[in-house]
N, C-alpha and C positions, 0 to 999 in steps of 0.2 A: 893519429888513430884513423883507423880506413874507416867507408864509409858504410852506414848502415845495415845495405844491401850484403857487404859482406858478411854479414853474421847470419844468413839462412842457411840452413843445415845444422846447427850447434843444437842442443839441446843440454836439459840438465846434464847427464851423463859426463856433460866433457868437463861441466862446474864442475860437477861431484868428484871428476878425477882428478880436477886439481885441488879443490879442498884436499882430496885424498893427500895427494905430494909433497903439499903445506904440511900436514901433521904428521905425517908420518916421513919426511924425510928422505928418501927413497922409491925408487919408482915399482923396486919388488912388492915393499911393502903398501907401497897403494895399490899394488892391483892383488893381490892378497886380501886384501879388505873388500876392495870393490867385486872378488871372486872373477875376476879376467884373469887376460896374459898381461905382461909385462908390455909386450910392442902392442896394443891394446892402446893401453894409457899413453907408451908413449904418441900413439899417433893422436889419438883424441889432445893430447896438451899441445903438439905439434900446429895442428888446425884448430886450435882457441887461440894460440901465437899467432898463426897466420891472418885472421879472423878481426884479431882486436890491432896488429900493426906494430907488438912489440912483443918481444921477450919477456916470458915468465921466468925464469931458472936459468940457471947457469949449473952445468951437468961436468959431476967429474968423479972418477971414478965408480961410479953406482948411484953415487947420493946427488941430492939437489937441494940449490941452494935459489931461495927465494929471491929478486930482484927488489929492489926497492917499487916501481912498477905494481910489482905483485901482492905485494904487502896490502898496497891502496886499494889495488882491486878486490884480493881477497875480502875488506873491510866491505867492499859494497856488495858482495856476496851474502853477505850475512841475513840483506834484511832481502832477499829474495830467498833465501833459503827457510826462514822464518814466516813469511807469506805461505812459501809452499806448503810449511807443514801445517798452519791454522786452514790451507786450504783441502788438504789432504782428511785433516781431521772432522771436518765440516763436511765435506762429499760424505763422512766413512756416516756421521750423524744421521745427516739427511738420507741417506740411503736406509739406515736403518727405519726413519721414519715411515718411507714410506710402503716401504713392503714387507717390515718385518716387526717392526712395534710402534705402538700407540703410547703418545707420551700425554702424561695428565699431569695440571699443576693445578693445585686446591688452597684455600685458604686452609687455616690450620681446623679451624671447627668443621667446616665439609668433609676434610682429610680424615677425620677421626669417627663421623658419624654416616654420612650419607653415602660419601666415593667409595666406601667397600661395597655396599647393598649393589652400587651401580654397577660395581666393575665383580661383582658375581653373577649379578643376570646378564650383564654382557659375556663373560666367556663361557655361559649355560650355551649362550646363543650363536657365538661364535668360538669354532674349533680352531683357526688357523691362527688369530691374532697373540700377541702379548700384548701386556700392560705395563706400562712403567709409572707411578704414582710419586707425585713430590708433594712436600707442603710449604706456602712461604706466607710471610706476612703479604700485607696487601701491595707495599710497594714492591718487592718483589716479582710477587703473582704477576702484574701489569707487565712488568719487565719481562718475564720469561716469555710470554704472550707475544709483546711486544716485538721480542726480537726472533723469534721467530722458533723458538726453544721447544715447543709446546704445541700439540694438536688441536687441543683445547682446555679452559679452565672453566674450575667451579669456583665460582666466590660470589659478590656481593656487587651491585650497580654503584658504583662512583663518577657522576659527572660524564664527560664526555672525553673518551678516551684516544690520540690520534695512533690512529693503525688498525684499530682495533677494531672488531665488534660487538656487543655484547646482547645474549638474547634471554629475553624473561625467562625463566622455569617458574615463579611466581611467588607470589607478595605473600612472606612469613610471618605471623604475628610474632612479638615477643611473649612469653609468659612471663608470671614471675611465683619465683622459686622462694619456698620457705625453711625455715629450720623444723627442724619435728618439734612440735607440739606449739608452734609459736602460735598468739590470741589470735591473729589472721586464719589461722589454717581450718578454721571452723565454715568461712562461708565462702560459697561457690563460687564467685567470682569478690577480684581486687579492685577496687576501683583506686585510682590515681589519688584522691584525696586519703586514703590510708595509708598511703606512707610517709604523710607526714609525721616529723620528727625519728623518721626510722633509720637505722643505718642500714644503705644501702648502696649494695659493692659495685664498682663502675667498672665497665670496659675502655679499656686504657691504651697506647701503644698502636699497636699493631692493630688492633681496632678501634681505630682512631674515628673514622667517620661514625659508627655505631655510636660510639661515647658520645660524640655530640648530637646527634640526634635523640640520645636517652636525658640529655641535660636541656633538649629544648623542649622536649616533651614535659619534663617537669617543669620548667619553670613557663612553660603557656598555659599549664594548671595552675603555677601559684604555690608550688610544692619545695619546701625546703625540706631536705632528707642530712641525714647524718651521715657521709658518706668518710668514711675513716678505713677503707678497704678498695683499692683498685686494682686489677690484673689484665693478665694481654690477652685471656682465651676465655673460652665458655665454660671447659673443662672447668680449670683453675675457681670460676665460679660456682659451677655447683657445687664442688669441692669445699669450699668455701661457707657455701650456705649450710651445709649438709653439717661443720663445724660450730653452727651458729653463730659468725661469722657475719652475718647482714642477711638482706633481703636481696637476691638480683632480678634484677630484668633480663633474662634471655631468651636464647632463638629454644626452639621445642625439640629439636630435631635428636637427643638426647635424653628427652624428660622422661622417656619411659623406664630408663634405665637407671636412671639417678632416685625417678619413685622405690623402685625396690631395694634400694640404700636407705629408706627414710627419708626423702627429700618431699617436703609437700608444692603440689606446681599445681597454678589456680590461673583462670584463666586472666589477662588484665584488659579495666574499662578506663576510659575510652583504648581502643583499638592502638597501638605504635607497632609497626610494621616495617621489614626493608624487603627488596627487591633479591632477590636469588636469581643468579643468571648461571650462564655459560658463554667464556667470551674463546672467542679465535684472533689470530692476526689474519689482517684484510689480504694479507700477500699471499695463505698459504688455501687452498684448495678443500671445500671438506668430501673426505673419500669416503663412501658408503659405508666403511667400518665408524668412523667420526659421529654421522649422522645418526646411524644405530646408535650409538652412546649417547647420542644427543633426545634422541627417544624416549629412550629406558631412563636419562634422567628427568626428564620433564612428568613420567610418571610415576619414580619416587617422588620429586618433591612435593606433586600434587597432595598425599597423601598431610602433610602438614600446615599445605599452604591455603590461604581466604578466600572463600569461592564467591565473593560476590567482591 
C-alpha cells in the first residue's frame, strides 16, 4: 500500500464511486446513480487504485468485477460512511438549533402545565423563533441536556449533575389534594399529622426523587399513611384523588384546574417543597433567545413558588 501522502486529493466522491461500482455492477450504472458521466467514475476509481497501490476491478466488457482486495476495503468503508451520516445528521440538528429553533425538554408535569404558558409569552415576544417542546422522565430529561440535544430544560434540582447546569426558578410547595367532600376538606390548611391512617397516593417511577422526599417527610413526622395507590405523574394523581382514590401530596402548578373538576386543594403544614429549575449543558452557549425564555419562566413559576 502506498504511502499516506498519497491519498491527498481523494475525497468522499471517489468512495461514493466505488461503493457506486460495488452495487451496482457496472460503471454506467454507477454514474447513473451518482448523476455523472461514465469516464467520471472511471477516472475518480482509476486514482482511488492509484492512491491506495492496488486494484479494485477487473473490467470486462462494461461490467466490474470486484477484487478480493476490494471486498475488504469496501468493508472498511462502511463505518466511515456511517460516521459521515451521524455527522451529516448532527451538523443538519445543530444548524437547526441554532438559527432556526429552540428545543425545550420538560419533565412530564412542567410539559403539561407550565411549558405552554412559557412558550406562549415567549413567542407573544418573539416573532422569528420556533419552539420544539419534548417531555421525558427525569432520567431522560438529564440525558437530552446532557448530550447536548436540548437548549434548555424545565424539571426539578437533582443532586449534582456532570455537564450540566441547573438554575433556580424557585422552591414549590407541595399541596395536598382531596376527594370532594372528604372530612379534611372543611379546614384551611392540612397539617401532616392528619393523614394519619389515610390512604395516600405516592409518586412513583419516574418521579422517583419526589417519592422519596414525600416518604421522608412523612416519616420525620411520625406519619404512617395507607398508601395502596402509586403513579408516575401528577396528572395521574389528581385524577386519582378527584376518583376518591387517596389523598396526594402535590406540586400546585395544576390545582386550579383540577379545583373546577371538584378536586379540594388545601394548603399543607409543615412546609415540603422541591426546587424548580431550568438546566442547560455547560458546552452549549445561551443565545438571547434562550435567556428570554429563561426570563419569562422564572416569572411564571414565581407565581406558585415561596417567597420567603
Amino acid at each position: 500500500m502506498q504511502n499516506i501522502d498519497n491519498y491527498r486529493g481523494l475525497d468522499i466522491k471517489h468512495l461514493t464511486a466505488f461503493r457506486a461500482a460495488i452495487l451496482h455492477g457496472t460503471l454506467s450504472a454507477a454514474a447513473h446513480s451518482m448523476g455523472v458521466s461514465q469516464s467520471t467514475v472511471t477516472r475518480m476509481l482509476t486514482e482511488l487504485e492509484e492512491s491506495l497501490g492496488f486494484a479494485l476491478f477487473t473490467r470486462r466488457k462494461g461490467r466490474v468485477s470486484a477484487t478480493t482486495r476490494a471486498l475488504e476495503f469496501h468493508a472498511l468503508t462502511d463505518d466511515f460512511f456511517e460516521a459521515h451520516a451521524r455527522l451529516r445528521a448532527g451538523t443538519s440538528r445543530l444548524g437547526g438549533m441554532l438559527s432556526e429553533e429552540i428545543r425545550i425538554v420538560s419533565i412530564s408535569v412542567l410539559a403539561m402545565t407550565i411549558v405552554p404558558e412559557i412558550s406562549e409569552r415567549f413567542l407573544a415576544q418573539d416573532g422569528a423563533s420556533r419552539l420544539h417542546v419534548e417531555s421525558r422522565g427525569i432520567t431522560g430529561y438529564f440525558r437530552k441536556i446532557r448530550d447536548v440535544k436540548t437548549h434548555i430544560g424545565f424539571g426539578y434540582r437533582l443532586g449534582d449533575q456532570p455537564g450540566i447546569e441547573q438554575v433556580q426558578l424557585g422552591r414549590i410547595p407541595f399541596v395536598c389534594a382531596l376527594p370532594p367532600e372528604h372530612p379534611l376538606s372543611g379546614q384551611a390548611r392540612i397539617h401532616v399529622k392528619d393523614l394519619v391512617g389515610e390512604p395516600v397516593i405516592s409518586l412513583a417511577e419516574d418521579e422517583l426523587d419526589l417519592f422519596q422526599k414525600q416518604e421522608e417527610y412523612l416519616l420525620e413526622h411520625g406519619v404512617t399513611t395507607r398508601a395502596r395507590v402509586s403513579t408516575q405523574s401528577s396528572a395521574n394523581a389528581y385524577s386519582m384523588v378527584l376518583r376518591g382514590l387517596g389523598i396526594g401530596l402535590i406540586d400546585p402548578f395544576s390545582a386550579d384546574l383540577w379545583r373546577k373538576n371538584g378536586v379540594v386543594v388545601k394548603p399543607l403544614d409543615p412546609i415540603l417543597s422541591f426546587d424548580c429549575t431550568a438546566s442547560f449543558s455547560r458546552n452549549l452557549a445561551h443565545t438571547p433567545a434562550v435567556k428570554k425564555l429563561l426570563r419569562i419562566a422564572k416569572e411564571v413559576v414565581a407565581r406558585y413558588a415561596l417567597t420567603t
